[in-house]
MDTraj code that builds the backbone (N, CA, C; nanometers):
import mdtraj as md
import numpy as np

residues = "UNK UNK UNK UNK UNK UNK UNK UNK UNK UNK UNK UNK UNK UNK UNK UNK UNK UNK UNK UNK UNK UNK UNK UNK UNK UNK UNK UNK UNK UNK UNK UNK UNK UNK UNK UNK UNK UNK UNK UNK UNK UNK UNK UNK UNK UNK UNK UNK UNK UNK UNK UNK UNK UNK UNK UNK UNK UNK UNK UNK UNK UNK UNK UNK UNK UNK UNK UNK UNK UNK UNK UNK UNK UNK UNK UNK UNK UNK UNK UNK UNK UNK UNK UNK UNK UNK UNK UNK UNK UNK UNK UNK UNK UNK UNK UNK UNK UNK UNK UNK UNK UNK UNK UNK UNK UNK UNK UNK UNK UNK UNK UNK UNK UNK UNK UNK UNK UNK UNK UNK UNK UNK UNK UNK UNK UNK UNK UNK UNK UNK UNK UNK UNK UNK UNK UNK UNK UNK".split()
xyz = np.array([
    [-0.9559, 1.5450, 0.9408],
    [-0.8889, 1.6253, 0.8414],
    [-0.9530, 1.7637, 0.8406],
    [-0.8587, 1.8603, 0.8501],
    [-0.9209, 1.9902, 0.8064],
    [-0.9136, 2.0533, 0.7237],
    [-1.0350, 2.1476, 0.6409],
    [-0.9873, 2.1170, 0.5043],
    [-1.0180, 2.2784, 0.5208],
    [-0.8991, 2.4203, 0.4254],
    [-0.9424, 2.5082, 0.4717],
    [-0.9981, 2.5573, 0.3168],
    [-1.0681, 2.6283, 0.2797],
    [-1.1189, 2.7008, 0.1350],
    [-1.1073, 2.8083, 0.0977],
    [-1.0546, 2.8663, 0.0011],
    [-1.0390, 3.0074, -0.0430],
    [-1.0558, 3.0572, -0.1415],
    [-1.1152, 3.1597, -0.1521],
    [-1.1686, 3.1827, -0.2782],
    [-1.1193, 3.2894, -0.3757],
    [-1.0599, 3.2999, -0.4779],
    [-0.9900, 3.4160, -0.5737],
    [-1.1149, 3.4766, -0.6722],
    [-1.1190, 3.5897, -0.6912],
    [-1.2433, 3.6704, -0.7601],
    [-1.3432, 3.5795, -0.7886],
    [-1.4175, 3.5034, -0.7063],
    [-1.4932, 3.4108, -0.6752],
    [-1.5577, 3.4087, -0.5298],
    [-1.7186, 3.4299, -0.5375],
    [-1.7644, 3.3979, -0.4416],
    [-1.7732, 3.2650, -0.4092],
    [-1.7793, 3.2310, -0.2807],
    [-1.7970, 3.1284, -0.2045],
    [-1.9541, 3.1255, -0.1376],
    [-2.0306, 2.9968, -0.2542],
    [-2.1401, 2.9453, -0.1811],
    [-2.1227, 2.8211, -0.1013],
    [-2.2745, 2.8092, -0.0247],
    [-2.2728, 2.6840, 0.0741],
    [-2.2472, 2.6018, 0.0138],
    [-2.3396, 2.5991, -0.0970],
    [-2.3261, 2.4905, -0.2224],
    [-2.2003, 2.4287, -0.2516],
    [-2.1071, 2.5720, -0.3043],
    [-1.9758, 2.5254, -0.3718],
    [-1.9268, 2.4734, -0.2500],
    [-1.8946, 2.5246, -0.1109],
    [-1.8616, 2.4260, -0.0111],
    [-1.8536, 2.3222, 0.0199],
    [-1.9475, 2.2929, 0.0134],
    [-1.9927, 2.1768, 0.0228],
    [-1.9386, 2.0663, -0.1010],
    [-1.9669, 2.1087, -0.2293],
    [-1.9176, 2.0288, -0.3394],
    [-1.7592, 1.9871, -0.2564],
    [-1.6627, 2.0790, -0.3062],
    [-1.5403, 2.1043, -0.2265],
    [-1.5144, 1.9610, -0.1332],
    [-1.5822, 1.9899, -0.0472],
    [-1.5703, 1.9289, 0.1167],
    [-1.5912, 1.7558, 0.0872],
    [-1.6830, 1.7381, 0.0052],
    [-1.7068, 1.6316, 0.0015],
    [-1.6673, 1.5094, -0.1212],
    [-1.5797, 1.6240, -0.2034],
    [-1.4628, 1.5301, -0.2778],
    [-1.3222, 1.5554, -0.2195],
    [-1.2779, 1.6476, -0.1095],
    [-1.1502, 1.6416, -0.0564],
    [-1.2003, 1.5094, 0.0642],
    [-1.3113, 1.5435, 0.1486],
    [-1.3181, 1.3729, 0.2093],
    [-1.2870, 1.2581, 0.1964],
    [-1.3065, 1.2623, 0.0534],
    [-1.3425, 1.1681, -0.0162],
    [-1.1831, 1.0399, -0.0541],
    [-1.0846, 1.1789, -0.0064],
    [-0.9423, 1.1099, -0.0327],
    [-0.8567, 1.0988, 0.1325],
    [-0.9600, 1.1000, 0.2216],
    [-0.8964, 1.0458, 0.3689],
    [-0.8821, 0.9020, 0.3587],
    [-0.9399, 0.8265, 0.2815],
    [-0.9489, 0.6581, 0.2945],
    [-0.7863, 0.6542, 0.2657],
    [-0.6823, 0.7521, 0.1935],
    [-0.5748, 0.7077, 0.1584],
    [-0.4822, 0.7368, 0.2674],
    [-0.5153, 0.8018, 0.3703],
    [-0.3927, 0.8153, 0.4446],
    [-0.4564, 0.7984, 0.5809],
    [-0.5503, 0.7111, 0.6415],
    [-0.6797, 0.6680, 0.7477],
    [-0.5066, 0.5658, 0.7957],
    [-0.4451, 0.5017, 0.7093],
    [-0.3993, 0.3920, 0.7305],
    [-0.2804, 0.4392, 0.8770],
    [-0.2190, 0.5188, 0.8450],
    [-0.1148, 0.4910, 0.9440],
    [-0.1016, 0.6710, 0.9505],
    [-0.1686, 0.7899, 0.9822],
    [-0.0960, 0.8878, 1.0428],
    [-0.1113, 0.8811, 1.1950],
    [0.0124, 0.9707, 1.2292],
    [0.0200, 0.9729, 1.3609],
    [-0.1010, 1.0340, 1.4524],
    [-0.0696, 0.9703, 1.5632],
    [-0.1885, 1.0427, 1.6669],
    [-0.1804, 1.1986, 1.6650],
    [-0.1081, 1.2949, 1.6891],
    [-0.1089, 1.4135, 1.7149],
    [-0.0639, 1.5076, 1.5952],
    [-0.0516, 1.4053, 1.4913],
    [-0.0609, 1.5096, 1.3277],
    [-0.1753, 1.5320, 1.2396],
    [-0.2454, 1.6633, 1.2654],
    [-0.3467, 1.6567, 1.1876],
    [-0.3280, 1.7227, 1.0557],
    [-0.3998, 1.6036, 0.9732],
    [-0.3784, 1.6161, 0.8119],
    [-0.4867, 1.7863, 0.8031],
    [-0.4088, 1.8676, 0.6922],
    [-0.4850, 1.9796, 0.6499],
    [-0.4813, 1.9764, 0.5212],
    [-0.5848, 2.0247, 0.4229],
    [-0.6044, 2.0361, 0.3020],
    [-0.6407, 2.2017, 0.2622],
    [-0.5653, 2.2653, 0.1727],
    [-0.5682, 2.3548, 0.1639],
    [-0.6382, 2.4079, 0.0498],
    [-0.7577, 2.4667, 0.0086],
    [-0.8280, 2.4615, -0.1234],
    [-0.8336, 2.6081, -0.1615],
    [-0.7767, 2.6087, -0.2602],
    [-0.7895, 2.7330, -0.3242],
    [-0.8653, 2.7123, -0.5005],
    [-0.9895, 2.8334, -0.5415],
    [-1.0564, 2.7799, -0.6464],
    [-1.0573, 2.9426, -0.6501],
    [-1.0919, 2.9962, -0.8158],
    [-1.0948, 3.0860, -0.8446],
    [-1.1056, 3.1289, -1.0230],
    [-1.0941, 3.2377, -1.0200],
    [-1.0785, 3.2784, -1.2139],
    [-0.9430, 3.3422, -1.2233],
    [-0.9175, 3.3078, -1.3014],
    [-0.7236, 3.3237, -1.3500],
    [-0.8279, 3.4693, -1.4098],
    [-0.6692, 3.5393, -1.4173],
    [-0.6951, 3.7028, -1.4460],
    [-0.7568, 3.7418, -1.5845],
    [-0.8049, 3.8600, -1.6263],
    [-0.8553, 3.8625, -1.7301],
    [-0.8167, 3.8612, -1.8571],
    [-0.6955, 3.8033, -1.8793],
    [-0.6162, 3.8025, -2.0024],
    [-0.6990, 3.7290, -2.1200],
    [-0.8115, 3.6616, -2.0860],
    [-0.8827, 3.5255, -2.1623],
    [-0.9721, 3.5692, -2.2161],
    [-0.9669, 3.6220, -2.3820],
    [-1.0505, 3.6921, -2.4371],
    [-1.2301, 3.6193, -2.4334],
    [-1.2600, 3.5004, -2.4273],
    [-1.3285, 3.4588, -2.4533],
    [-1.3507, 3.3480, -2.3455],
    [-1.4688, 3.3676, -2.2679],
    [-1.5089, 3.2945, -2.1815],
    [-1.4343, 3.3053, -2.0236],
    [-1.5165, 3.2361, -1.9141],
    [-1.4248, 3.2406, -1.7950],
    [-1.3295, 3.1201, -1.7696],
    [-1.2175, 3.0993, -1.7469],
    [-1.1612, 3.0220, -1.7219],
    [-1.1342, 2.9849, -1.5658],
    [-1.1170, 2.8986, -1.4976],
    [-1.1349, 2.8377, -1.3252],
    [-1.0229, 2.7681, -1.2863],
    [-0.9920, 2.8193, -1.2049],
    [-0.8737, 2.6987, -1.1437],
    [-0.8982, 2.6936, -1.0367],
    [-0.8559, 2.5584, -0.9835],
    [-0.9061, 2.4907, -0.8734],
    [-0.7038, 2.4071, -0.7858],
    [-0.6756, 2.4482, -0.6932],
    [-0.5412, 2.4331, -0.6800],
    [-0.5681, 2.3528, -0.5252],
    [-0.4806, 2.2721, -0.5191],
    [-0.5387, 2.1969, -0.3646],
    [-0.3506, 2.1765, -0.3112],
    [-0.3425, 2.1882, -0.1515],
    [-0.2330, 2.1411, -0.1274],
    [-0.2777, 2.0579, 0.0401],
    [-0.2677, 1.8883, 0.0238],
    [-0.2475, 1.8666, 0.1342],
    [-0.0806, 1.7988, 0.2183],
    [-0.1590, 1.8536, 0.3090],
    [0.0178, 1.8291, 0.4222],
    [0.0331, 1.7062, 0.4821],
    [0.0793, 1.6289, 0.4521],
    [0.1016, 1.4682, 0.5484],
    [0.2101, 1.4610, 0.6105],
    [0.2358, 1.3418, 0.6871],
    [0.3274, 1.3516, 0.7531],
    [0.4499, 1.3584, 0.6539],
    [0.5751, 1.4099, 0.6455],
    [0.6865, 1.4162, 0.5688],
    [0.6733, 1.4209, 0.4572],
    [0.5275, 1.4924, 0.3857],
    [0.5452, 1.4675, 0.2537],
    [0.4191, 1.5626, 0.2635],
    [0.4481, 1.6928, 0.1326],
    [0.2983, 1.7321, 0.1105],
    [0.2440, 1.7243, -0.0501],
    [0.1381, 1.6783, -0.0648],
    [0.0762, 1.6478, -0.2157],
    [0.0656, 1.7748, -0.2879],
    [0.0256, 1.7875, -0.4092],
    [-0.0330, 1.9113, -0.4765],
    [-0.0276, 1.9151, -0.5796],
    [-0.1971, 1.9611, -0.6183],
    [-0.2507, 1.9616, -0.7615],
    [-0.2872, 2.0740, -0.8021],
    [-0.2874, 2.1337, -0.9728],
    [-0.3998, 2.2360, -1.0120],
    [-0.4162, 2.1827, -1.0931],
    [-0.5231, 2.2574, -1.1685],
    [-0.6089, 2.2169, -1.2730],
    [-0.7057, 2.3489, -1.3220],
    [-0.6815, 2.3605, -1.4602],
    [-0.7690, 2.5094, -1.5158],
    [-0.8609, 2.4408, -1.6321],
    [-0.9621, 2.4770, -1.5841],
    [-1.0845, 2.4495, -1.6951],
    [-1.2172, 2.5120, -1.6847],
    [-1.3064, 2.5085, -1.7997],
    [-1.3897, 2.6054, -1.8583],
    [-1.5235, 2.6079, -1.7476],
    [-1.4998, 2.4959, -1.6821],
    [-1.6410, 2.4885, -1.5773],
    [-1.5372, 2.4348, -1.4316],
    [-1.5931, 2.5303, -1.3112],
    [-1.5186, 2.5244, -1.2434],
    [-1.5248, 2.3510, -1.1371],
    [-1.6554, 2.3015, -1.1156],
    [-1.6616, 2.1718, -1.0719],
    [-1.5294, 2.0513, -1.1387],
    [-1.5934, 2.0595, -1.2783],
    [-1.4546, 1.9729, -1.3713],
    [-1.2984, 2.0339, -1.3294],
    [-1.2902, 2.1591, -1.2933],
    [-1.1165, 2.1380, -1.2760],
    [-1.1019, 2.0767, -1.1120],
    [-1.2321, 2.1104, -1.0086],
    [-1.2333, 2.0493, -0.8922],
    [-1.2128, 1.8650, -0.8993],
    [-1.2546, 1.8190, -0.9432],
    [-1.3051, 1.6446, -0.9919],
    [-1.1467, 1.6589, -1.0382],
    [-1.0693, 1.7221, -1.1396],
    [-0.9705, 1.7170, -1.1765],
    [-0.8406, 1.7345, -1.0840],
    [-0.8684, 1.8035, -1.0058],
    [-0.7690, 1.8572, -0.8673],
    [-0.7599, 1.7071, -0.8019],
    [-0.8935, 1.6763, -0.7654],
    [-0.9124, 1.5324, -0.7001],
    [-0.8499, 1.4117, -0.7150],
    [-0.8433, 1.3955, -0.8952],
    [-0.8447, 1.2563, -0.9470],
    [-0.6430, 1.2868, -0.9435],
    [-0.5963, 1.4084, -0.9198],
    [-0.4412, 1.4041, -0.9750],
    [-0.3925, 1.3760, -0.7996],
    [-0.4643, 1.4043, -0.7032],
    [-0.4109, 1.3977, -0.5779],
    [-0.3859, 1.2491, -0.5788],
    [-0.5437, 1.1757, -0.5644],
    [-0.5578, 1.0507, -0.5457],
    [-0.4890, 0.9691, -0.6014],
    [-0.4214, 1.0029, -0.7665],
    [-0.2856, 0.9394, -0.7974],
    [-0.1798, 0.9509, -0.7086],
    [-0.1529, 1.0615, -0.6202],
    [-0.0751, 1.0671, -0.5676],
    [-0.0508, 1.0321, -0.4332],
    [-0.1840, 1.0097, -0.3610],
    [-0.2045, 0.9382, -0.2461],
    [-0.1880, 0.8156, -0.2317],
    [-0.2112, 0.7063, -0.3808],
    [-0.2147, 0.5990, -0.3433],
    [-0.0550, 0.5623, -0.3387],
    [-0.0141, 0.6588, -0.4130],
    [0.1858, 0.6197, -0.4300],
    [0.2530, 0.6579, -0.3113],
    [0.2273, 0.7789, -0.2145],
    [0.2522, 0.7687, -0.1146],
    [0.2108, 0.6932, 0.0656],
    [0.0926, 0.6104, -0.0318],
    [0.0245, 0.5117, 0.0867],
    [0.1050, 0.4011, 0.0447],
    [0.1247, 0.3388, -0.0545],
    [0.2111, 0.2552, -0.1249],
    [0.3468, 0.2816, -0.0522],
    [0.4348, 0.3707, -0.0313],
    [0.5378, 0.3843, 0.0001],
    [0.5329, 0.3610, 0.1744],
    [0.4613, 0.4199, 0.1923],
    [0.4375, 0.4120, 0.3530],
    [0.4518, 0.2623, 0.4161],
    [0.3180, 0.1749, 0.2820],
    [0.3621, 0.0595, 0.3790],
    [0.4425, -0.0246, 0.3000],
    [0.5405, 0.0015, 0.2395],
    [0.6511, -0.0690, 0.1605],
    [0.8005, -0.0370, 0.2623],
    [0.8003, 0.0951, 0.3637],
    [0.8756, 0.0792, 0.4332],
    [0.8435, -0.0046, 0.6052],
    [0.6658, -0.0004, 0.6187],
    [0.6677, -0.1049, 0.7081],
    [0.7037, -0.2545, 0.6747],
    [0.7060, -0.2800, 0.5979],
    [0.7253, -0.3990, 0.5520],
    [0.8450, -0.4310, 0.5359],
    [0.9543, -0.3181, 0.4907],
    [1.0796, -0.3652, 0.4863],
    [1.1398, -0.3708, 0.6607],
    [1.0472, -0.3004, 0.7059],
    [1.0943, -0.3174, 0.8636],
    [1.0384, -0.4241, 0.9063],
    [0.9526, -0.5085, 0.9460],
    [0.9308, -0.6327, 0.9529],
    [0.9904, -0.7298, 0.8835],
    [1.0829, -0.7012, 0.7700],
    [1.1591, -0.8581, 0.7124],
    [1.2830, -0.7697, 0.7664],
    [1.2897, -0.7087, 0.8271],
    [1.4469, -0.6543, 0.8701],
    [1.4364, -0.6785, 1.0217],
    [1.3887, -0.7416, 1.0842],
    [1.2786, -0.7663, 1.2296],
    [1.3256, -0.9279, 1.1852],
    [1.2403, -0.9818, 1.1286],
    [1.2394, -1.1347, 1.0999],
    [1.3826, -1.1824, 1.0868],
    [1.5026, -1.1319, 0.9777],
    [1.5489, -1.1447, 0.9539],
    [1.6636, -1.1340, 1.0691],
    [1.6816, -1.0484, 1.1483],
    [1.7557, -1.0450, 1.2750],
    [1.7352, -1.1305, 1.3779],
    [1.5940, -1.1946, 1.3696],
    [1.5386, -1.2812, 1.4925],
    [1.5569, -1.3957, 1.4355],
    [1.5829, -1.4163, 1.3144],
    [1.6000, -1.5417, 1.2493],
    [1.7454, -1.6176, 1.2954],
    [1.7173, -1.7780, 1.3575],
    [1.8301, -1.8248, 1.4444],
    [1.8909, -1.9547, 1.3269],
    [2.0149, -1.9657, 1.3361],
    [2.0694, -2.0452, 1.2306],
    [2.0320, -2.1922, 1.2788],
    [2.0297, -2.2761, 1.1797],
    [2.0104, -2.4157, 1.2117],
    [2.0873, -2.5015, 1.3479],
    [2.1846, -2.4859, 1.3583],
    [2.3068, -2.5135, 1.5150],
    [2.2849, -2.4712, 1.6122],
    [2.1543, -2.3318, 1.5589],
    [2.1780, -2.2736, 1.7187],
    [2.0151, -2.3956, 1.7832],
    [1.9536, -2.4458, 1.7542],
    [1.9023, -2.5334, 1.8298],
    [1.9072, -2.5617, 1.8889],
    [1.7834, -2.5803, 2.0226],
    [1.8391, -2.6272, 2.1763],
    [1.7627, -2.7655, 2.1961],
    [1.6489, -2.7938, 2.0935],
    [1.6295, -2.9269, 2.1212],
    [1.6682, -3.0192, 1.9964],
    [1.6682, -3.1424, 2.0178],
    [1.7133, -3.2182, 1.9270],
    [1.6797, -3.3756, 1.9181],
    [1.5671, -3.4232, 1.8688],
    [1.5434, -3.5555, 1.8636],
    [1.4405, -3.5582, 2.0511],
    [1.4095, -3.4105, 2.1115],
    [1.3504, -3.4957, 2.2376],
    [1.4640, -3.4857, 2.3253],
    [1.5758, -3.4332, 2.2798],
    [1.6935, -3.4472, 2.3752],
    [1.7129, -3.2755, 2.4195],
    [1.8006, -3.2258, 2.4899],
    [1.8367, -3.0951, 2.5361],
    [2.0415, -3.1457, 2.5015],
    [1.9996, -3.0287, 2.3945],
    [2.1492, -3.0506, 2.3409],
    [2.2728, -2.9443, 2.4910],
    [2.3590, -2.9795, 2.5356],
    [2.4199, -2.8772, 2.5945],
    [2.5254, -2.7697, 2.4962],
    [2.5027, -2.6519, 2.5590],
    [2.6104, -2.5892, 2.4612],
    [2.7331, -2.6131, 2.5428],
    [2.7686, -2.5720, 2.4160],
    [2.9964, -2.6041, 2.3694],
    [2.9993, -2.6986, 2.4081],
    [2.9077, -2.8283, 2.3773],
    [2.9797, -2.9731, 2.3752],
    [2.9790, -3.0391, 2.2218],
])
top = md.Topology()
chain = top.add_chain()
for i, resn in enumerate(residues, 1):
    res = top.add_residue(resn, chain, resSeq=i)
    for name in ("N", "CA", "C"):
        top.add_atom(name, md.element.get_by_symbol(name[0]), res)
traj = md.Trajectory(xyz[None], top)
């Protein structure tokens, strides 16, 4: 996964990097399951201070967009300490990862009973019977 970071009237430390890096990791276990070989997942992180309209105190937002196959996630989150709206960015994806990992394999599955169900042979069509070899159209 590549995860890219950007920063709005906000410097970017190793530190905060790192924080970053290692709670967007943290949500590959949800889509490890089935992407394709030659699609690489990107996570797009944008964190920063909303403009100065906010008489009192700094306010942080933390905005994440990742891209999956046929479907892309995306969270923000504004709060008074910028880690908490990060943890917050996190916890709204991961709702949303598990519903689209959920979906993913709810359509493998309907393809395997749609598999079964076609290969499935009616009781008559039987070719043995008692030890015997029934002939057809007799």
């Amino acid at each position: 996964m590549k995860i890219i970071i950007k920063g709005t009237k906000i410097k970017l430390t190793q530190n905060l990097k790192d924080f970053i890096e290692e709670k967007i990791r943290d949500l590959e276990k949800f889509f490890k399951f089935k992407v394709k070989e030659d699609f690489e997942v990107k996570a797009f992180m944008e964190i920063g201070k909303l403009s100065k309209h906010h008489r009192k105190g700094d306010i942080f937002y933390a905005e994440c967009q990742i891209l999956l196959p046929g479907k892309g996630v995306r969270s923000v989150a504004e709060k008074e300490d910028l880690k908490l709206a990060i943890c917050e960015v996190k916890d709204e994806l991961q709702k949303q990862l598990k519903k689209y990992k959920k979906a993913q394999m709810q359509k493998v599955a309907r393809g395997k009973r749609r598999i079964k169900k076609d290969l499935k042979l009616s009781k008559g069509a039987r070719f043995y019977r008692k030890g015997r070899i029934l002939e057809e159209g007799i």
